[in-house]
MARRO-333306 format. One record per residue (C-alpha): residue number from 0; x, y, z; residue in one letter. Coordinates in steps of 0.02 Angstrom, whole numbers. Each point is the difference from the previous one (the first is absolute). Layout:
BEGIN
NUM	X	Y	Z	A
...
***
This chain:
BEGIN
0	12463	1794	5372	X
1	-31	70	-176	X
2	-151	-19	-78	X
3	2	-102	-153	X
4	-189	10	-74	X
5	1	30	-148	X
6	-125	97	-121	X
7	27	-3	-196	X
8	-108	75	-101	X
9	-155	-4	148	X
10	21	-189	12	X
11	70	-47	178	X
12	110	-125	82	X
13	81	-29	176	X
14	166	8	-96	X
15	73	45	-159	X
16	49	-175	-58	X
17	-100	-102	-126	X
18	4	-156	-82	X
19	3	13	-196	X
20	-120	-64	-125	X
21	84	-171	-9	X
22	-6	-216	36	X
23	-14	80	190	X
24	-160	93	-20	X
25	-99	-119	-98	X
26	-149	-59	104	X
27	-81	-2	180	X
28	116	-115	74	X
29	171	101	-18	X
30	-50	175	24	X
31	-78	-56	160	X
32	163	-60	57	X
33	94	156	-75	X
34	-136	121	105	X
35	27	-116	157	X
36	185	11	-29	X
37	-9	205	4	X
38	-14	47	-182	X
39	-61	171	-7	X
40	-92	-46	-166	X
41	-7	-108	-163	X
42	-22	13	-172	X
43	-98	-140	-38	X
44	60	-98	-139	X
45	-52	58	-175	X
46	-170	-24	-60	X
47	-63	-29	-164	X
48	-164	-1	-95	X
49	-29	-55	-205	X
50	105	-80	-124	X
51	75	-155	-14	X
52	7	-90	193	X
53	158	23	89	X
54	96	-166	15	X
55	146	-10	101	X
56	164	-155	-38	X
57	-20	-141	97	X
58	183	20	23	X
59	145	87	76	X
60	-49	170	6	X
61	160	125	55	X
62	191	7	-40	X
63	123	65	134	X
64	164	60	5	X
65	100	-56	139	X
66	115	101	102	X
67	161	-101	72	X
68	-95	-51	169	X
69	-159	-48	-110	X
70	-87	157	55	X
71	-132	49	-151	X
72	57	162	-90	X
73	-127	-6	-121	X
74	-131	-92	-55	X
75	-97	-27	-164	X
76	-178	-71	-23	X
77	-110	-32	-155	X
78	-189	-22	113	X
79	-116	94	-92	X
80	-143	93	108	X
81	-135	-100	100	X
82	-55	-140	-88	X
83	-121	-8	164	X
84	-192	51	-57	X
85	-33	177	7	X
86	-146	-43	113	X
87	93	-73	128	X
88	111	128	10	X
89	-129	131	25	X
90	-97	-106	137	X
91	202	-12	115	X
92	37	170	-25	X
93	-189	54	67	X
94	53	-123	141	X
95	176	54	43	X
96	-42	192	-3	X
97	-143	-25	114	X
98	83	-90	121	X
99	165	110	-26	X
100	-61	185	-26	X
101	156	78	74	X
102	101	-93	-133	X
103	30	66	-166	X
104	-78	-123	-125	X
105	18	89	-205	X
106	-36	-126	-138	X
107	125	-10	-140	X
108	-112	5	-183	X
109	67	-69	-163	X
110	-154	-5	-149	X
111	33	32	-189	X
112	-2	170	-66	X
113	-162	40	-26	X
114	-131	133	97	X
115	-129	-135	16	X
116	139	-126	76	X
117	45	124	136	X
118	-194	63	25	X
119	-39	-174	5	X
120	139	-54	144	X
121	-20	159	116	X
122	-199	-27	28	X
123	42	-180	32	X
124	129	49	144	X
125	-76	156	86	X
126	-99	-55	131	X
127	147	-110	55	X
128	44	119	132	X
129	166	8	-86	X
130	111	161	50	X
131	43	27	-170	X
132	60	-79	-178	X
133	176	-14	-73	X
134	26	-6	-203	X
135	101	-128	-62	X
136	90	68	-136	X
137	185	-91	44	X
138	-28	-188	-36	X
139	134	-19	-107	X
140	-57	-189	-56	X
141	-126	-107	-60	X
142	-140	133	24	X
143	95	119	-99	X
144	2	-100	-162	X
145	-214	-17	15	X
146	29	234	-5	X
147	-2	6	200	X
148	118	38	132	X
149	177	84	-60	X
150	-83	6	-177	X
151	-121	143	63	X
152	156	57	133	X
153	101	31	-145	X
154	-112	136	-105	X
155	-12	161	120	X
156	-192	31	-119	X
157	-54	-173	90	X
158	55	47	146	X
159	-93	157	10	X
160	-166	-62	-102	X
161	-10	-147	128	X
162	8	117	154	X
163	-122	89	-42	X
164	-138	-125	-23	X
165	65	-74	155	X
166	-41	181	86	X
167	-161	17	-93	X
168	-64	-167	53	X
169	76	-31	163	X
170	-30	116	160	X
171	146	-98	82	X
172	197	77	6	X
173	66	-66	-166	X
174	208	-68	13	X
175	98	-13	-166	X
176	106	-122	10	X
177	137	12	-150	X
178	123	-92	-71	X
179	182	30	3	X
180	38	-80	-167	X
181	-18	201	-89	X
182	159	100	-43	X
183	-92	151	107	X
184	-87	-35	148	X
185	-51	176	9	X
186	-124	-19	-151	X
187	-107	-116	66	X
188	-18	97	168	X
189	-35	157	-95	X
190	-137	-105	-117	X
191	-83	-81	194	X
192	12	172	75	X
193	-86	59	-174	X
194	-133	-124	32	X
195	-48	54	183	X
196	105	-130	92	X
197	-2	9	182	X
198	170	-81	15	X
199	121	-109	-106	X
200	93	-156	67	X
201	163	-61	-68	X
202	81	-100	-49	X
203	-79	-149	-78	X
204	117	-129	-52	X
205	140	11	-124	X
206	6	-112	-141	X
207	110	-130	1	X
208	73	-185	-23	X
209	107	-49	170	X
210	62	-137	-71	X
211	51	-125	-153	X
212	-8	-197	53	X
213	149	-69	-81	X
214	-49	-187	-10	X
215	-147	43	-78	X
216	30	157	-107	X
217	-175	89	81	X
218	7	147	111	X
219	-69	-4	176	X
220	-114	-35	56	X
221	-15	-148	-123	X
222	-182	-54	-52	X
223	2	-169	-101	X
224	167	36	-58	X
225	-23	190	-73	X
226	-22	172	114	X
227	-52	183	1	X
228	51	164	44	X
229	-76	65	157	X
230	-9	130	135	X
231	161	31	120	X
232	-21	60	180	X
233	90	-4	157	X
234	150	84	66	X
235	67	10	-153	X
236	-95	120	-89	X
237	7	110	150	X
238	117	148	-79	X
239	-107	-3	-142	X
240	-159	12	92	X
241	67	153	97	X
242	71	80	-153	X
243	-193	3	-82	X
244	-62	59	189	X
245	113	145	6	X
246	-39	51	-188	X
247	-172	13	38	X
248	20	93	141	X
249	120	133	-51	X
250	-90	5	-172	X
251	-117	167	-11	X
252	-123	-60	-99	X
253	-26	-154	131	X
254	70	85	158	X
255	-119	-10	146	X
256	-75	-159	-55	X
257	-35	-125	106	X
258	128	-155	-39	X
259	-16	-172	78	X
260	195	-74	-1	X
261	18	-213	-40	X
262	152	-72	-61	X
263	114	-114	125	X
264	-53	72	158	X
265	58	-119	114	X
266	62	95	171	X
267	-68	164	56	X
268	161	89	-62	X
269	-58	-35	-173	X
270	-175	68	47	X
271	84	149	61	X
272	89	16	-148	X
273	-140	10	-100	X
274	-104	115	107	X
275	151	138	17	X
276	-17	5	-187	X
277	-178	24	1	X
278	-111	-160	18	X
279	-130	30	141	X
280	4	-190	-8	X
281	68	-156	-27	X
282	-66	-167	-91	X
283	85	-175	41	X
284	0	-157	-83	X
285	159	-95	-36	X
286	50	29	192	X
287	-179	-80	76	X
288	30	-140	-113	X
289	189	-19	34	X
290	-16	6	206	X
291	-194	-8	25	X
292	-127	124	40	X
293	76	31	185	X
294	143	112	-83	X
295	-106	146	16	X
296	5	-9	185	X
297	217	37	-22	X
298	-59	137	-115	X
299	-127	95	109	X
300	137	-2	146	X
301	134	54	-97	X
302	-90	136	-89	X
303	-73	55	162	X
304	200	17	112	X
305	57	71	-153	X
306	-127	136	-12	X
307	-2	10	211	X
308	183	27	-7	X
309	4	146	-118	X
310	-156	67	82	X
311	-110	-6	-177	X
312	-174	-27	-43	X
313	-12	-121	-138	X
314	-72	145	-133	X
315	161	100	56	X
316	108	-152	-68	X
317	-128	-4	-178	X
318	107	91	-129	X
319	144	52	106	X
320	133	-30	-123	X
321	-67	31	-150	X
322	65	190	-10	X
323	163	-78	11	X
324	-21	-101	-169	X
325	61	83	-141	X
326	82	-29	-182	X
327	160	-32	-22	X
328	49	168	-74	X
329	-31	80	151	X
330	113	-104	124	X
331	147	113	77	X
332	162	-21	-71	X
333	71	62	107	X
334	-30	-116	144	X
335	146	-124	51	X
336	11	-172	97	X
337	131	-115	23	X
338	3	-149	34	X
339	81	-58	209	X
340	53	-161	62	X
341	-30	-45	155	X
342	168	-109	66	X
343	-93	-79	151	X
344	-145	-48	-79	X
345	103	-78	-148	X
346	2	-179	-30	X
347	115	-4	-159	X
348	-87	-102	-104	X
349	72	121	-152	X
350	-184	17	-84	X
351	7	197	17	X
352	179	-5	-89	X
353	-67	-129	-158	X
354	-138	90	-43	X
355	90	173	6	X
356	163	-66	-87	X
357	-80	-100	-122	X
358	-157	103	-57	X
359	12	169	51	X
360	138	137	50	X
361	145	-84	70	X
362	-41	94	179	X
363	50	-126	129	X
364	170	-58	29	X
365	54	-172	100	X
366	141	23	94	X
367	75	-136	80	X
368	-97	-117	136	X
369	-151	32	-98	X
370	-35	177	53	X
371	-93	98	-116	X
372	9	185	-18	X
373	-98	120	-114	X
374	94	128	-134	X
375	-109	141	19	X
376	83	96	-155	X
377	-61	-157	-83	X
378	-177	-39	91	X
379	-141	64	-106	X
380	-111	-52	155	X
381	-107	-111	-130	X
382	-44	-111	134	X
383	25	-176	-68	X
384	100	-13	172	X
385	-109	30	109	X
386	-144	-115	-86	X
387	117	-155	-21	X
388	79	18	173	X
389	-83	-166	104	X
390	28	111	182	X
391	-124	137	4	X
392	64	162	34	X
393	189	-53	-43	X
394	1	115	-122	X
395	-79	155	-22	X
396	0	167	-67	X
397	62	166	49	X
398	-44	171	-65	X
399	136	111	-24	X
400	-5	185	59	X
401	5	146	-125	X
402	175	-9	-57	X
403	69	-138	98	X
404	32	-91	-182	X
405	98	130	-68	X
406	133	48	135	X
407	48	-191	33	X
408	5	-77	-179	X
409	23	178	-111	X
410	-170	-74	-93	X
411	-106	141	-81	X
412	-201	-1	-8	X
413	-103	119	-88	X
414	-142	106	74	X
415	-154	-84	-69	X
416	-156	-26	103	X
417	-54	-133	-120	X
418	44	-86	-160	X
419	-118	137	-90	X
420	156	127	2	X
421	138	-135	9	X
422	106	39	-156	X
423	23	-181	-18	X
424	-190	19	-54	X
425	-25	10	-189	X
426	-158	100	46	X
427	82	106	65	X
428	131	20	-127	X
429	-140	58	-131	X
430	-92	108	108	X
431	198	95	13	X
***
């Protein structure tokens, strides 16, 4: 069987998954459980030091949005950090790292922007036994109005300023953990890696209101009749998540630092995902809290057949596909699909012909009994059919050989490798 230990950044666990600085990782009781359940490691929940205490709602606390069958897609919360004592939180983690010292245990930090805050927080947590710390810079409420969190995420200078003290102050592996509510992710890795991060992790949670109540006129959740904007997670921010990963990854300034992937991992496909585009790990928290810590049991065995099957060692599967991200401008042109229907597998609801006839190229025609047949001369192999089809694999998509287009519908295409030298390009046009 393959072997899944994992070792980011010099701090080790029996696997690569890891529960994210979050409700699930705040005190003794649960990460016990989570360790006991087979977490490779935790974040523990973030910590905080001076300024005005940290009071959480006595209220509801998250939004969701529903899928059809009730499954949560994503959900929202507006807890602040610990509102535990600092204290106590230092005396469990001693605890849980000495009686779990093949676990990874990192402690996720949040203090205001000072050099004395930070100097002050890191002496207080070294002899912890802690494996190493994680910067909170992607709180995107209620710590970010008091100049913490996504406030200090958001300015690349902070970013790098805070890193530092953390790396003059701190002999543990220092984590930045940033914020996805930037235009350019990329900055903010390049200000951490600046800094002398060991490692970023990403993505904290987006920004957001799920949700409007419409009896009482108060987005969700509703405290006392009025509500905030908070962070989104879960399976919904997944594409955006891997979309930061892989621009870190391919970036040069950033390349060949250390990422730690979270956003809506829920299965180990989506931990996969994220690895093949350059995550050495993965960080879970909507999941746990959806299906309970014992999901990371389905994820260790199906990251394990699926690595057993293609005969890989987990750090073979780390940053497989990023070479194969690239900008739009340099996709081939040249390439052609279209789109098949497979007869016997057909169950004529007429879904594929709707979508195609109504809001895109007129490319399937019904004839009658409800059999529905592709126009290639008309398919532009967009896809919409294949995504709205209810029968997987129904539908799918051919590529054509070199040529094949031409001699059966008379159609012409250029000779362009990309849309760089496509005439249609108005680049291109000026550079003529």
């Amino acid at each position: 069987m393959t072997d899944l230990r994992s070792d980011f950044v010099g701090i080790r666990s029996p696997n690569p998954f890891w529960l994210a600085s979050a409700p699930p990782t705040d005190k003794e009781y649960n990460v016990r459980r989570a360790f006991q359940a087979g977490w490779g490691g935790v974040v523990w929940k973030t910590l905080g030091s001076e300024g005005p205490p940290v009071v959480n709602v006595n209220g509801p606390r998250y939004g969701v949005i529903h899928g059809p069958d009730r499954r949560v897609l994503g959900l929202n919360n507006i807890e602040l950090i610990t509102d535990r004592p600092l204290e106590v939180n230092l005396r469990e983690i001693k605890q849980v790292k000495r009686d779990y010292p093949d676990r990874a245990l990192v402690i996720s930090l949040m203090v205001p922007c000072d050099e004395d805050s930070w100097r002050t927080i890191l002496a207080q947590i070294e002899d912890t036994g802690a494996d190493g710390v994680e910067l909170n810079f992607g709180c995107p409420h209620g710590m970010s109005e008091r100049g913490m969190g996504s406030a200090v995420g958001q300015v690349p200078e902070y970013i790098e300023m805070v890193t530092r003290w953390v790396k003059q102050y701190s002999r543990m592996p220092c984590i930045v953990k940033l914020t996805p509510n930037v235009t350019d992710i990329r900055q903010p890795a390049e200000a951490a890696a600046r800094g002398g991060a060991d490692a970023v992790s990403l993505i904290n949670t987006i920004n957001s209101i799920t949700s409007v109540d419409l009896d009482l006129f108060a987005p969700q959740p509703t405290i006392d009749g009025k509500g905030a904007h908070g962070g989104y997670c879960g399976p919904a921010v997944k594409p955006i998540a891997l979309n930061m990963v892989a621009e870190i990854a391919r970036n040069h300034d950033t390349r060949g630092l250390p990422i730690s992937g979270i956003g809506g991992v829920t299965t180990w496909r989506d931990a996969a995902e994220f690895m093949a585009l350059g995550a050495a790990n993965v960080q879970v928290c909507t999941a746990a809290m959806t299906y309970g810590f014992r999901i990371v049991q389905d994820m260790i065995s199906g990251l394990r057949e699926y690595l057993d099957r293609r005969d890989m060692a987990l750090s073979d599967l780390v940053g497989r596909a990023v070479p194969n991200v690239t900008d739009w401008n340099q996709l081939n042109l040249n390439y052609v699909t279209k789109a098949v229907i497979d007869q016997s597998a057909c169950i004529k609801c007429g879904r594929c012909f709707a979508a195609c006839e109504d809001t895109s190229h007129q490319a399937i025609a019904m004839k009658p009994g409800r059999i529905f047949e592709v126009i290639e001369e008309e398919c532009v192999a967009c896809n919409l059919c294949v995504d709205v089809c209810p029968v997987e694999n129904c539908i799918t998509m051919r590529e054509l050989e070199p040529g094949e287009l031409d001699r059966r519908t008379g159609q012409r295409r250029g000779d362009y490798a990309n849309w760089t030298t496509h005439p249609n390009n108005p680049m291109a046009k000026a550079a003529e």
